[in-house]
C-alpha positions in Angstrom: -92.2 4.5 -52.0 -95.0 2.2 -52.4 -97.1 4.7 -50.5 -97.0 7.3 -53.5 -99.1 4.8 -55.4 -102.0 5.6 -53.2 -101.3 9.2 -52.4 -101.2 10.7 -55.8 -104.7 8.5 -57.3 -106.3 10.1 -54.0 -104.5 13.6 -54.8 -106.0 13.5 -58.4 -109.1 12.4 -57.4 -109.2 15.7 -55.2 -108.1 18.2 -57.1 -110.9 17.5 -60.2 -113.5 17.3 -57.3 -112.0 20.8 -56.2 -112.2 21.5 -60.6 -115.5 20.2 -60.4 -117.1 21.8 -57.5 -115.6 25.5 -59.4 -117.3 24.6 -62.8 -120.6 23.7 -61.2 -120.3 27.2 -59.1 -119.3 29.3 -62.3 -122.4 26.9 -64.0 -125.1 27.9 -61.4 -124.4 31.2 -61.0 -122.3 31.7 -58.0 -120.3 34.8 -59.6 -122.9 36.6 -61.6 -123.5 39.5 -59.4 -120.1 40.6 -57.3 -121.2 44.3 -57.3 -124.9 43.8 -56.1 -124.5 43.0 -52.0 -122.1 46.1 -51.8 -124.2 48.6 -53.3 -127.2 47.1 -52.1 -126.5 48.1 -47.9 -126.2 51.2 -49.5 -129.3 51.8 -50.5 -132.1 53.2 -47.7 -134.4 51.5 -46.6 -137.4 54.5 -45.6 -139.2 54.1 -48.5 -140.3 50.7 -47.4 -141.2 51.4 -43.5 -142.9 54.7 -45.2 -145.7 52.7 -46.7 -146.4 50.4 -43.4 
């Protein structure tokens, strides 16, 4: 039982590094573009090797 009273300070202690480590992804921009990479491949490439 005594072992609880470490477990759940260092279970906290996780979980608002985990919070923590979301907000600073939302914060630096992590999520902005979730559309761009897949359309991106799409896109072709021959007009840049055409004006080498």
């Amino acid at each position: 039982m005594s072992i609880l009273l470490y477990l759940i300070p260092v279970a906290l202690f996780l979980g608002f590094l985990g919070l923590a480590a979301f907000i600073w992804s939302l914060k630096s921009g992590q999520y902005d573009d979730m559309d761009g990479a897949a359309h991106r491949i799409l896109l072709d490439d021959d007009e840049k090797n055409d004006k080498n």
